[in-house]
C-alpha beads as a LAMMPS data file, in Angstrom:
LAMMPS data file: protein, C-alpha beads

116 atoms
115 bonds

1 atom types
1 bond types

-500.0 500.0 xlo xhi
-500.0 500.0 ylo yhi
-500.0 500.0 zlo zhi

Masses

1 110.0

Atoms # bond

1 1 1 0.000 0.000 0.000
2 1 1 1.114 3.414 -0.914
3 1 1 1.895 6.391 1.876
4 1 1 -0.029 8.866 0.274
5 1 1 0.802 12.829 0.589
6 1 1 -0.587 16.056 -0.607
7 1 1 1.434 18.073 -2.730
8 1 1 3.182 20.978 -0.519
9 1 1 2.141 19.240 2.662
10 1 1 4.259 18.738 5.475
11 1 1 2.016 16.148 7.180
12 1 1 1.048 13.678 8.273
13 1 1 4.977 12.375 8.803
14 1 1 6.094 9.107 7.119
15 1 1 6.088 6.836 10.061
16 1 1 8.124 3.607 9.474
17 1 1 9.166 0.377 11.579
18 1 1 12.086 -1.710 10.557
19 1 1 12.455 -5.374 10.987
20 1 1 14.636 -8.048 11.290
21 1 1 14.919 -10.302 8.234
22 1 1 12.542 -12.687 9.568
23 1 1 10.037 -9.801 8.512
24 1 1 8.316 -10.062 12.136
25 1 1 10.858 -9.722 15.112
26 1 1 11.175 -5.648 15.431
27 1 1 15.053 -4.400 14.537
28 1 1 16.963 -2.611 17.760
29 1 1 17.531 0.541 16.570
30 1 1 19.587 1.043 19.807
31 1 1 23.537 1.136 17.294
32 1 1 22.312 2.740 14.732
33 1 1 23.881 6.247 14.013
34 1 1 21.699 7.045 11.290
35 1 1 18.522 6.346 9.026
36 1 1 18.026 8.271 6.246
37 1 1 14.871 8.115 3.656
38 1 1 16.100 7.799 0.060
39 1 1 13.124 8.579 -2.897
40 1 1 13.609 8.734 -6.555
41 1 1 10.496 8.615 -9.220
42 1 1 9.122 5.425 -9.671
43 1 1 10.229 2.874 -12.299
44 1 1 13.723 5.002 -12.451
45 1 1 16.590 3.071 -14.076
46 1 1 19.222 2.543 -11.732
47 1 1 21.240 4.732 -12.379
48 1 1 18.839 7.854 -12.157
49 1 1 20.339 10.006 -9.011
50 1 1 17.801 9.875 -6.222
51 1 1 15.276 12.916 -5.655
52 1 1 16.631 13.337 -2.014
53 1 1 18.218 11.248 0.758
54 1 1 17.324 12.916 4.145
55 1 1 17.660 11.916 8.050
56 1 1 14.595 10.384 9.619
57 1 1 14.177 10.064 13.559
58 1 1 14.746 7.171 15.352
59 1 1 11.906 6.741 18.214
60 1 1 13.928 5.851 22.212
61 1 1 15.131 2.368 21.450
62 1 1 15.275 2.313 25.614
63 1 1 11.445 2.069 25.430
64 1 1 10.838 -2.038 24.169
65 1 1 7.672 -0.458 22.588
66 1 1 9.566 1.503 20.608
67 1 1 12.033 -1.061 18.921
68 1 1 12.130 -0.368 15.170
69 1 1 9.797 2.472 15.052
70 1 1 10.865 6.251 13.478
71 1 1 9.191 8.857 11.229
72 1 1 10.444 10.969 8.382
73 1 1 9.492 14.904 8.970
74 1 1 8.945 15.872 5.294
75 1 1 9.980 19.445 4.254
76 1 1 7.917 21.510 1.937
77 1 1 10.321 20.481 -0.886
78 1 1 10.106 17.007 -0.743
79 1 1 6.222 17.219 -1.483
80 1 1 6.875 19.709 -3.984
81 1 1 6.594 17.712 -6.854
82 1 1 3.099 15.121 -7.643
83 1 1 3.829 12.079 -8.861
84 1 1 4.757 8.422 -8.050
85 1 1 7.727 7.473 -6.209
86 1 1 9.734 4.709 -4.677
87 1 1 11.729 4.722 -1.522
88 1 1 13.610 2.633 0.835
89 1 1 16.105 3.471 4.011
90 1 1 19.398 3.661 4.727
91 1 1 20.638 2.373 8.175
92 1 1 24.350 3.359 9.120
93 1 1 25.643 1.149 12.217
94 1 1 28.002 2.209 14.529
95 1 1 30.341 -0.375 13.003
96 1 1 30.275 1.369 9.296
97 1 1 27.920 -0.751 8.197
98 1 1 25.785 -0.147 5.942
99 1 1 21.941 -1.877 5.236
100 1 1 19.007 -0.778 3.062
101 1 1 15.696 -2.015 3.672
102 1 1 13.506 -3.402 2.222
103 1 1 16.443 -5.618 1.448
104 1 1 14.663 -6.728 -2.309
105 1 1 12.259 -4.097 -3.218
106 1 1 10.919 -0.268 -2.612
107 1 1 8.085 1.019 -0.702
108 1 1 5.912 3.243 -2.782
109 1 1 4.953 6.593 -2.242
110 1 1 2.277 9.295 -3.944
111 1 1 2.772 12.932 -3.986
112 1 1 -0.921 13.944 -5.187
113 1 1 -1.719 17.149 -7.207
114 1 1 -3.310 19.781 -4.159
115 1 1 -5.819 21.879 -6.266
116 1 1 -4.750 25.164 -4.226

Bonds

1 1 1 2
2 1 2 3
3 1 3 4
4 1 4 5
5 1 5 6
6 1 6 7
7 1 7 8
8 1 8 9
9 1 9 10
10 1 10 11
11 1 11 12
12 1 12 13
13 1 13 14
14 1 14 15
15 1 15 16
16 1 16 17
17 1 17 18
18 1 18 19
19 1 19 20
20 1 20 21
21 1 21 22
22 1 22 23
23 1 23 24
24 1 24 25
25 1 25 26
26 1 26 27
27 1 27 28
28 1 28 29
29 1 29 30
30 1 30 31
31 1 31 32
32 1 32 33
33 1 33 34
34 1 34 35
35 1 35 36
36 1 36 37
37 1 37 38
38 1 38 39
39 1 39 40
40 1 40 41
41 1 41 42
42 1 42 43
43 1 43 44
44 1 44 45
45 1 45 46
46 1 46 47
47 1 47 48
48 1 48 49
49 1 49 50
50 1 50 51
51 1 51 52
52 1 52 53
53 1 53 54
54 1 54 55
55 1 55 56
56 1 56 57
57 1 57 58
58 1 58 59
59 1 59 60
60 1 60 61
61 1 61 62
62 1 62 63
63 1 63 64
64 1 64 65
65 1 65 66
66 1 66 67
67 1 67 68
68 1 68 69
69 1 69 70
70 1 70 71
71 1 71 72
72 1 72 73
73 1 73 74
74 1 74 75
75 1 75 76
76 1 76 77
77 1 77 78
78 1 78 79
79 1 79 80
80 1 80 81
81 1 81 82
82 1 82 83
83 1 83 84
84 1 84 85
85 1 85 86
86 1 86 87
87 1 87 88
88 1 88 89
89 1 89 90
90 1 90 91
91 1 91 92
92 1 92 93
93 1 93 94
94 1 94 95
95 1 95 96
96 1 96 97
97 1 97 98
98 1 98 99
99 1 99 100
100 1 100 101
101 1 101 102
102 1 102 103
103 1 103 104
104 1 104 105
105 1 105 106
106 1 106 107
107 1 107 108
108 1 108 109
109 1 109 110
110 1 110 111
111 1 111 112
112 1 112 113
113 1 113 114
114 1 114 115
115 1 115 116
């Protein structure tokens, strides 16, 4: 299912949970040093530069409620533009490692035309 957005609108926030590969067990977000949101129109070929790569928030990991969960605050030019789009996230570890989920696909995401 598609997050939907208005063009120019700055919410409702992208709220997002990551899991573990199993697809069930929540992901401790607890060493990550950053997640970032990565979008680029939809269908792009691969090597089409991505619209924008931005931090996201990562909820208090100390809270067990809380494992996986964060939200992406979008700013009025990321909605700028109506039209369909993909996008995934980038987790940086405190090692230096690097993993994008979904691991084998892209979440999808609609910037709709806002009449005024």
């Amino acid at each position: 299912m598609a997050f939907k957005v208005k063009q120019n609108d700055t919410l409702p926030n992208l709220p997002f949970k990551i899991f573990q590969p199993d697809g069930v067990t929540a992901q401790d977000l607890t060493d990550a040093t950053s997640i970032s949101i990565v979008v680029r129109p939809k269908n792009s070929a691969p090597t089409v530069p991505a619209t924008f790569k931005k931090p996201c928030v990562i909820l208090d990991q100390s809270v067990p409620a809380n494992l996986g969960w964060g939200f992406y605050d979008w700013d009025p030019s990321d909605t700028a533009t109506p039209g369909n789009f993909e996008y995934e996230f980038e987790i940086i570890w405190d090692d230096g490692a690097v993993q994008t989920v979904p691991a084998d696909s892209y979440l999808d995401l609609v910037i709709v035309d806002d009449i005024g």
